[in-house]
Backbone atoms as SQL, in Angstrom:
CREATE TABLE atoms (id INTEGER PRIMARY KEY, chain TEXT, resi INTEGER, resn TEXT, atom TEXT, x REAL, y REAL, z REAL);
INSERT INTO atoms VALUES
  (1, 'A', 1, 'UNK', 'N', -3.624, -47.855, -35.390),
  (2, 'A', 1, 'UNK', 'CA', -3.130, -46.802, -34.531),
  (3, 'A', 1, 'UNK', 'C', -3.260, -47.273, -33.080),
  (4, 'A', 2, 'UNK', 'N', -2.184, -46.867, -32.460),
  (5, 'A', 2, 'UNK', 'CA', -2.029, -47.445, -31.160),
  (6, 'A', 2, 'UNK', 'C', -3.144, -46.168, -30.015),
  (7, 'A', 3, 'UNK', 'N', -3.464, -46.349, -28.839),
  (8, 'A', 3, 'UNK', 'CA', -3.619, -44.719, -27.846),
  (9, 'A', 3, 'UNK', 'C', -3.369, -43.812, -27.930),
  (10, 'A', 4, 'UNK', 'N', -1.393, -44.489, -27.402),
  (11, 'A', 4, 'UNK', 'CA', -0.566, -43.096, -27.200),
  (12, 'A', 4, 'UNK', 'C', -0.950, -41.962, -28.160),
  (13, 'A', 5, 'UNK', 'N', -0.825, -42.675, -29.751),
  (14, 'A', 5, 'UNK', 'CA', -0.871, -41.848, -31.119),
  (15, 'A', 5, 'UNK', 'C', -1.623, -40.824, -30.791),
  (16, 'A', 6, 'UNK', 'N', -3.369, -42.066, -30.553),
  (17, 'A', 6, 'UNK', 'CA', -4.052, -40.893, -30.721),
  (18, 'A', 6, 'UNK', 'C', -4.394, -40.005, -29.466),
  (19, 'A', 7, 'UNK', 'N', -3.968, -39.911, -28.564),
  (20, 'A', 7, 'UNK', 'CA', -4.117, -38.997, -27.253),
  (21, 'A', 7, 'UNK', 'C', -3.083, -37.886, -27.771),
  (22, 'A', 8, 'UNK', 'N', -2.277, -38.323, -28.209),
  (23, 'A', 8, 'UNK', 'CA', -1.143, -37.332, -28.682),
  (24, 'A', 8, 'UNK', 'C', -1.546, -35.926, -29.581),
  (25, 'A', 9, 'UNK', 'N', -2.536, -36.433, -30.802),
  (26, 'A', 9, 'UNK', 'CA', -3.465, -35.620, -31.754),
  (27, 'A', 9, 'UNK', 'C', -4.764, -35.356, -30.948),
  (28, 'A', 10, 'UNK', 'N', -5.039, -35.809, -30.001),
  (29, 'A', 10, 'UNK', 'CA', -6.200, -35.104, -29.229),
  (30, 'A', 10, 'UNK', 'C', -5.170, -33.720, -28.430),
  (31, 'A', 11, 'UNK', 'N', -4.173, -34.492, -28.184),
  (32, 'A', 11, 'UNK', 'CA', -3.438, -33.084, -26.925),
  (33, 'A', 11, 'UNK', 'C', -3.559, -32.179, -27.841),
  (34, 'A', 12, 'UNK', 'N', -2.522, -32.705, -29.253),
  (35, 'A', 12, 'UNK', 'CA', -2.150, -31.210, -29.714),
  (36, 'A', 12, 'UNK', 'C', -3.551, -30.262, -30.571),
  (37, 'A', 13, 'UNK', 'N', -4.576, -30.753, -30.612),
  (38, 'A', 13, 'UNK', 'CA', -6.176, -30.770, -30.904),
  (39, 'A', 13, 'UNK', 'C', -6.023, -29.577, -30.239),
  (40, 'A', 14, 'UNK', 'N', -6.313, -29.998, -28.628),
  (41, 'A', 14, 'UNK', 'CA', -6.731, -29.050, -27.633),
  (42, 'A', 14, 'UNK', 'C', -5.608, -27.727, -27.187),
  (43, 'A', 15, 'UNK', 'N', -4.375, -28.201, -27.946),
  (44, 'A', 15, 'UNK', 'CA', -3.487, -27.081, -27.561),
  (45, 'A', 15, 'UNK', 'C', -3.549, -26.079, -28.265),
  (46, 'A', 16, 'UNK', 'N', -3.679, -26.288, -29.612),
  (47, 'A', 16, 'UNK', 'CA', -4.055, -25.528, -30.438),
  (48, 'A', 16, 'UNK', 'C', -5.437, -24.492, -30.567),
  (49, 'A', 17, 'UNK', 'N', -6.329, -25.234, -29.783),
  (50, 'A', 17, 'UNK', 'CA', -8.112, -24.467, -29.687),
  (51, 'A', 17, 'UNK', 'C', -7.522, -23.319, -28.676),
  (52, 'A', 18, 'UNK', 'N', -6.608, -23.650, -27.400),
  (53, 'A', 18, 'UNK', 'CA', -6.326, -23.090, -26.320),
  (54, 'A', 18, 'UNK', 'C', -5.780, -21.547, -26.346),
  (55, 'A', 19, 'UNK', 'N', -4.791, -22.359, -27.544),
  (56, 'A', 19, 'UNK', 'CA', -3.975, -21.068, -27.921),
  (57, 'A', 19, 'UNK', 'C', -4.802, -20.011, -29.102),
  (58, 'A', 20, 'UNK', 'N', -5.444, -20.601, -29.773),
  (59, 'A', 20, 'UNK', 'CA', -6.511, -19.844, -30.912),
  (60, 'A', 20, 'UNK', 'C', -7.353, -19.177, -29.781),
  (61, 'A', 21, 'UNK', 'N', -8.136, -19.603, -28.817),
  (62, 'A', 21, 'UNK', 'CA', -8.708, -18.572, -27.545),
  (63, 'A', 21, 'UNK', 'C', -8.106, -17.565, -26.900),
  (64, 'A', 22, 'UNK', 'N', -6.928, -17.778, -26.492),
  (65, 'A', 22, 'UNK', 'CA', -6.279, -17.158, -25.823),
  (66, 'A', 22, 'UNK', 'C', -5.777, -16.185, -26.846),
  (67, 'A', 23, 'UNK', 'N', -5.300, -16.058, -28.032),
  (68, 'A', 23, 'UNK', 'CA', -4.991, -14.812, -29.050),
  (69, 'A', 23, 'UNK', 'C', -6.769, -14.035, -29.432),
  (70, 'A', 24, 'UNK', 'N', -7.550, -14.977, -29.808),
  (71, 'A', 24, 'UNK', 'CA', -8.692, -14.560, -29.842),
  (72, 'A', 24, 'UNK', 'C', -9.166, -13.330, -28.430),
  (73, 'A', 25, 'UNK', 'N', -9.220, -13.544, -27.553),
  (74, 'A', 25, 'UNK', 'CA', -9.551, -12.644, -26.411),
  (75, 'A', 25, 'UNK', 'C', -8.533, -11.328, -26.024),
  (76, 'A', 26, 'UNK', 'N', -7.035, -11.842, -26.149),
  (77, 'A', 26, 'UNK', 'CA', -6.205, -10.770, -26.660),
  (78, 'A', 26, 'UNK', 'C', -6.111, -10.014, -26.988),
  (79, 'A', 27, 'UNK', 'N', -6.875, -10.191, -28.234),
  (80, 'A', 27, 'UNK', 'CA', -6.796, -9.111, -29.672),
  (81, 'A', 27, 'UNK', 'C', -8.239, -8.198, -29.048),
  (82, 'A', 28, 'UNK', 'N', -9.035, -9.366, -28.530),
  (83, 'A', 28, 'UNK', 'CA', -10.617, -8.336, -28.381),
  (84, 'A', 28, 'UNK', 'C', -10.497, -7.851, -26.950),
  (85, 'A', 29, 'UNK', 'N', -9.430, -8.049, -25.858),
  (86, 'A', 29, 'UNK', 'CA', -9.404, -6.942, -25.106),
  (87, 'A', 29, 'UNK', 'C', -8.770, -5.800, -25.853),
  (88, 'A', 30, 'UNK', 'N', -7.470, -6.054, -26.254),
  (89, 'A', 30, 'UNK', 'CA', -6.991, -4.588, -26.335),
  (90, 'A', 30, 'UNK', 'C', -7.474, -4.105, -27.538),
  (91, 'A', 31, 'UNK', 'N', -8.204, -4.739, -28.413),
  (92, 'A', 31, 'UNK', 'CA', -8.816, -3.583, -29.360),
  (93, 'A', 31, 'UNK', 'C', -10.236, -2.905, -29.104),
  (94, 'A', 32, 'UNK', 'N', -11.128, -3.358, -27.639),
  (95, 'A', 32, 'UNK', 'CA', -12.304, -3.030, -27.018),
  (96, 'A', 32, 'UNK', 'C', -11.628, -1.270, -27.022),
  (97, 'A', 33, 'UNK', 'N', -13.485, -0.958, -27.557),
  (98, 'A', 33, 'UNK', 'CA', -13.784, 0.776, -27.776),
  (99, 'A', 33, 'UNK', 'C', -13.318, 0.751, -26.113),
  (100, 'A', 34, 'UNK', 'N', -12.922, 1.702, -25.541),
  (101, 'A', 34, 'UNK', 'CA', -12.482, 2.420, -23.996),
  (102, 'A', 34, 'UNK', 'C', -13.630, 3.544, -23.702),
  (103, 'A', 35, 'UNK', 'N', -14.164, 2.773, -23.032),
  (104, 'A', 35, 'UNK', 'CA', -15.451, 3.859, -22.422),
  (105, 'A', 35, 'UNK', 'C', -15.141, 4.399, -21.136),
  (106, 'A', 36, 'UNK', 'N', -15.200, 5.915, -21.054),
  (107, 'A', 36, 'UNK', 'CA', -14.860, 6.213, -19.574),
  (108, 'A', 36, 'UNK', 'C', -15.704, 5.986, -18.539),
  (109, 'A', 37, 'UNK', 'N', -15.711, 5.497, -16.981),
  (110, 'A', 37, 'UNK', 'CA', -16.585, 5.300, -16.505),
  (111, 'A', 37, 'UNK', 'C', -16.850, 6.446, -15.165),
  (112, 'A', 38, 'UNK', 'N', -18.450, 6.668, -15.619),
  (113, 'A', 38, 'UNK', 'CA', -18.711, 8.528, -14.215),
  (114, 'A', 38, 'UNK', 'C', -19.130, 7.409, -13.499),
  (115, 'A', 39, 'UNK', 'N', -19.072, 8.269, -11.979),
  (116, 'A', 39, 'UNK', 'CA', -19.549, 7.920, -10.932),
  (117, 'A', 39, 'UNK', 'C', -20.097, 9.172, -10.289),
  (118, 'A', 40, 'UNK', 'N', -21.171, 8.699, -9.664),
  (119, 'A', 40, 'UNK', 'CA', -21.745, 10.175, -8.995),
  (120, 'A', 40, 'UNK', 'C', -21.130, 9.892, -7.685),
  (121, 'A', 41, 'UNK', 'N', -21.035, 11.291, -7.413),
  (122, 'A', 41, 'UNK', 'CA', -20.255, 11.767, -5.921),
  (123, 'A', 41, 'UNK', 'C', -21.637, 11.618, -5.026),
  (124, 'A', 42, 'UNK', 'N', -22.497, 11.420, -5.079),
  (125, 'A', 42, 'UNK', 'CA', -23.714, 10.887, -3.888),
  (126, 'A', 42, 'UNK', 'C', -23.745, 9.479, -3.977),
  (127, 'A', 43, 'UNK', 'N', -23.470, 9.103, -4.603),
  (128, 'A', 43, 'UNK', 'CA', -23.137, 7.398, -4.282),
  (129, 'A', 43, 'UNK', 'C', -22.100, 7.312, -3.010),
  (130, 'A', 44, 'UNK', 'N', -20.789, 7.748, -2.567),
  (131, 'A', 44, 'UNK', 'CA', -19.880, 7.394, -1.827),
  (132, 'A', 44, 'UNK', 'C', -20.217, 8.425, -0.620),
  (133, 'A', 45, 'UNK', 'N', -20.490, 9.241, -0.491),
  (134, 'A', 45, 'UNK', 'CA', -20.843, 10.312, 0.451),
  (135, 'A', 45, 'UNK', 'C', -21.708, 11.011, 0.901),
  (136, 'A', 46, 'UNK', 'N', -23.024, 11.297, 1.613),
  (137, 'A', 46, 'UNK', 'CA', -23.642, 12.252, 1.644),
  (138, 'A', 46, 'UNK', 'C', -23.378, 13.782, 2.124),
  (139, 'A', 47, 'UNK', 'N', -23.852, 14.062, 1.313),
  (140, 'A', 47, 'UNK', 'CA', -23.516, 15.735, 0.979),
  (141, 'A', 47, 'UNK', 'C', -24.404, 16.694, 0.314),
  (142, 'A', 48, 'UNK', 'N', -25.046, 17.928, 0.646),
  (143, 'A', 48, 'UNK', 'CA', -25.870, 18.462, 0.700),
  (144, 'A', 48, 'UNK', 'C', -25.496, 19.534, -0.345),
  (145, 'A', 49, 'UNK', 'N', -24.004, 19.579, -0.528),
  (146, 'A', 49, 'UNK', 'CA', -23.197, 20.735, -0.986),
  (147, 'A', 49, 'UNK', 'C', -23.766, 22.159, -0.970),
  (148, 'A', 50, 'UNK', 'N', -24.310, 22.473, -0.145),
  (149, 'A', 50, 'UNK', 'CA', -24.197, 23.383, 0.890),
  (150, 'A', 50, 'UNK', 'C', -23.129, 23.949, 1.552),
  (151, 'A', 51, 'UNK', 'N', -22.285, 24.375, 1.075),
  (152, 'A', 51, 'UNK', 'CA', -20.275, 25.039, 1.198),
  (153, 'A', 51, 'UNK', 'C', -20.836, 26.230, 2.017),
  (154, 'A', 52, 'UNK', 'N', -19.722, 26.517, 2.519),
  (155, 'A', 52, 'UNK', 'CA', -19.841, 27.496, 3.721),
  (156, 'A', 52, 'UNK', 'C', -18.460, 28.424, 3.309),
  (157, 'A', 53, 'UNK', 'N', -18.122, 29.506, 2.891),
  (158, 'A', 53, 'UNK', 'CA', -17.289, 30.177, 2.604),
  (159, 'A', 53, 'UNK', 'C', -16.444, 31.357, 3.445),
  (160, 'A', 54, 'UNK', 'N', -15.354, 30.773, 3.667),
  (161, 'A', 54, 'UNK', 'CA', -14.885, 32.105, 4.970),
  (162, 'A', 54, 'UNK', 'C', -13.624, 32.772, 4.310),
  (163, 'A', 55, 'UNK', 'N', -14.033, 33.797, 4.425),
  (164, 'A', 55, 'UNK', 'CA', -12.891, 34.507, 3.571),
  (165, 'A', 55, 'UNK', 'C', -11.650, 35.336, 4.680),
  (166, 'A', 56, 'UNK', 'N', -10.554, 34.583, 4.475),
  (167, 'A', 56, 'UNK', 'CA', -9.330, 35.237, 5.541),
  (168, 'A', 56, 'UNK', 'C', -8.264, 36.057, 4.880),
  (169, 'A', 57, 'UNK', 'N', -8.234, 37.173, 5.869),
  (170, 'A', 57, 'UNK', 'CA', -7.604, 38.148, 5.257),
  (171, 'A', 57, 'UNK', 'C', -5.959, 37.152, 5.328),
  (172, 'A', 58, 'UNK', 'N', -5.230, 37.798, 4.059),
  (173, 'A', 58, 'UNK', 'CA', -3.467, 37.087, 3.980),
  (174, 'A', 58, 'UNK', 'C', -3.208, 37.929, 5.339),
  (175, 'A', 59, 'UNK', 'N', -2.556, 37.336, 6.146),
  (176, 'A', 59, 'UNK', 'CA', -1.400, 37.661, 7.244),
  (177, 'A', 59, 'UNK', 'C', 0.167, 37.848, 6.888),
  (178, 'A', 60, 'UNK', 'N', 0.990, 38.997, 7.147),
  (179, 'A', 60, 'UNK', 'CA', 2.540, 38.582, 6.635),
  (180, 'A', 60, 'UNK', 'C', 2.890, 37.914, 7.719),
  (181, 'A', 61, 'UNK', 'N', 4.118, 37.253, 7.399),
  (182, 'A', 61, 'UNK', 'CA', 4.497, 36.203, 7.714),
  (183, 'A', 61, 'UNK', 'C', 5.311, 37.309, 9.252),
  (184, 'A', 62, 'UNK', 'N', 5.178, 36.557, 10.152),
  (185, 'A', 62, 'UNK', 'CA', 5.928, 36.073, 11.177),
  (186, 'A', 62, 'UNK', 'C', 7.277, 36.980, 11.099),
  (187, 'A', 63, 'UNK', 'N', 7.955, 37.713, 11.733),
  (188, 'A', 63, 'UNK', 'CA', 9.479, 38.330, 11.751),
  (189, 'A', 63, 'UNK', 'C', 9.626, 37.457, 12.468),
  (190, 'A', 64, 'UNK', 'N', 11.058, 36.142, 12.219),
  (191, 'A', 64, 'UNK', 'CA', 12.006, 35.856, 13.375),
  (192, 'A', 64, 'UNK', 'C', 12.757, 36.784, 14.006),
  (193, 'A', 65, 'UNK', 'N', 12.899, 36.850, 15.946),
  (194, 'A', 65, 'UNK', 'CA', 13.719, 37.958, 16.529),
  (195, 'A', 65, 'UNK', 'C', 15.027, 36.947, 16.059),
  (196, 'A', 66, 'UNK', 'N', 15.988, 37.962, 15.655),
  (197, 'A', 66, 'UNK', 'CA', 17.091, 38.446, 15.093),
  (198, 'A', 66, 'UNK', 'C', 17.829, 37.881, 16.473),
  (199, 'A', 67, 'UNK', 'N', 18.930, 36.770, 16.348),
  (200, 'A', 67, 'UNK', 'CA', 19.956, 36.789, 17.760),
  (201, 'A', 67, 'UNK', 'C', 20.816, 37.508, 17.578),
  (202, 'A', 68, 'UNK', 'N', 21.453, 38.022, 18.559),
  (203, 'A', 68, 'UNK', 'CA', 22.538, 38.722, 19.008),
  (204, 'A', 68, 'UNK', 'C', 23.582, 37.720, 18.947),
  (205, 'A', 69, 'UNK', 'N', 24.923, 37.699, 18.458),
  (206, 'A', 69, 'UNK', 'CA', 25.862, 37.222, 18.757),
  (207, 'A', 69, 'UNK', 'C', 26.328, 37.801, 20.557),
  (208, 'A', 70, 'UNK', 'N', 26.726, 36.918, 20.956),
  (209, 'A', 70, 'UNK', 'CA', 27.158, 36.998, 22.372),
  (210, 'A', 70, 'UNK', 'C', 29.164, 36.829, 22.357),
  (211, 'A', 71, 'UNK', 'N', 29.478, 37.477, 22.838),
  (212, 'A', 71, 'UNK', 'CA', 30.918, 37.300, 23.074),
  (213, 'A', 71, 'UNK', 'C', 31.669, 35.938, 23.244),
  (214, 'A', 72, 'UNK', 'N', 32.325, 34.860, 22.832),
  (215, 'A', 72, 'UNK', 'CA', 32.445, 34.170, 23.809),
  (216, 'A', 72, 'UNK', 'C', 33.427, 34.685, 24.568),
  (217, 'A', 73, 'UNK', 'N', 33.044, 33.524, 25.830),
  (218, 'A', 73, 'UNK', 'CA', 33.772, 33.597, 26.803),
  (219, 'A', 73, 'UNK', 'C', 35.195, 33.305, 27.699),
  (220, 'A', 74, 'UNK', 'N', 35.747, 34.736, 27.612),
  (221, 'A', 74, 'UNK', 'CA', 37.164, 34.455, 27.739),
  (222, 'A', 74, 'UNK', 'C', 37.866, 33.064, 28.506),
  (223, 'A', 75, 'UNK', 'N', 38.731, 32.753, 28.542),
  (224, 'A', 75, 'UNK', 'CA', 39.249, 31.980, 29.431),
  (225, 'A', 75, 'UNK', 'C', 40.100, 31.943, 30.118),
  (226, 'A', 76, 'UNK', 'N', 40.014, 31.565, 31.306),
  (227, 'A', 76, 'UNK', 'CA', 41.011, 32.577, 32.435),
  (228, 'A', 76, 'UNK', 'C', 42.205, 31.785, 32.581),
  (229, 'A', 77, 'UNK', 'N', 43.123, 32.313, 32.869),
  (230, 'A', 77, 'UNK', 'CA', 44.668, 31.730, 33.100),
  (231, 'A', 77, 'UNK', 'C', 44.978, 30.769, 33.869),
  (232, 'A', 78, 'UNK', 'N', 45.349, 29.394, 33.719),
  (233, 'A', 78, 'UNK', 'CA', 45.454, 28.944, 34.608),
  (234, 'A', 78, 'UNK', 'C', 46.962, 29.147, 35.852),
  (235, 'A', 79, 'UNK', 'N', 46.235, 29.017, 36.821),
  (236, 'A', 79, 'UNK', 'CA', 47.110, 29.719, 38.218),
  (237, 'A', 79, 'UNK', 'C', 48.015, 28.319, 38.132),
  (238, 'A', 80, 'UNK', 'N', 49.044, 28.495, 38.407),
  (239, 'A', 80, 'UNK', 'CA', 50.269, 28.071, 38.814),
  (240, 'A', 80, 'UNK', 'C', 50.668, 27.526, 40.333),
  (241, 'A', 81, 'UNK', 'N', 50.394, 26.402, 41.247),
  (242, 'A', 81, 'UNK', 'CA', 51.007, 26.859, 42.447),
  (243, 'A', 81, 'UNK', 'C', 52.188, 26.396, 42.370),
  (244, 'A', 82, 'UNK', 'N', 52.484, 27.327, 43.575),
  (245, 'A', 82, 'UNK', 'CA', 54.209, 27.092, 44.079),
  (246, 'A', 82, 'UNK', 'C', 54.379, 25.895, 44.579),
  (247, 'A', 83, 'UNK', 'N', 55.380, 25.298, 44.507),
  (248, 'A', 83, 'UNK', 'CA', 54.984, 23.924, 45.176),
  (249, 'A', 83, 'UNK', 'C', 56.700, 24.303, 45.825);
């Protein structure tokens, strides 16, 4: 047997382990149990939660004043001179 040969059966050796890993980890991510993960809200913020409560009466809304239509405005004749 010459090198080339055997470098050739080493490649395809290692291509094959590569690809058997790579389906191997595949399969065991997406079939991993899914655990949800808590976080406590005092980790990112301090907060005493101590809420302060203000209670506002509903307001009705706002009347827009109503426009008036306005006349338009006539337009006057134009004058003529004598020439």
């Amino acid at each position: 047997m010459d090198f080339k040969k055997i470098a050739k059966i080493i490649a395809c050796i290692a291509a094959l382990c590569a690809l058997a890993a790579a389906v191997y980890f595949a399969v065991k991510k997406l079939t991993e149990k899914k655990e949800p993960e808590y976080f406590d809200d005092n980790d990112f913020f301090e907060c005493d939660n101590d809420l302060e409560i203000i209670e506002v009466k509903e307001e009705a809304p706002a009347e827009e004043p109503k426009e008036e239509k306005k006349p338009a405005p006539k337009k006057k004749a134009a004058s003529k001179k004598a020439e």
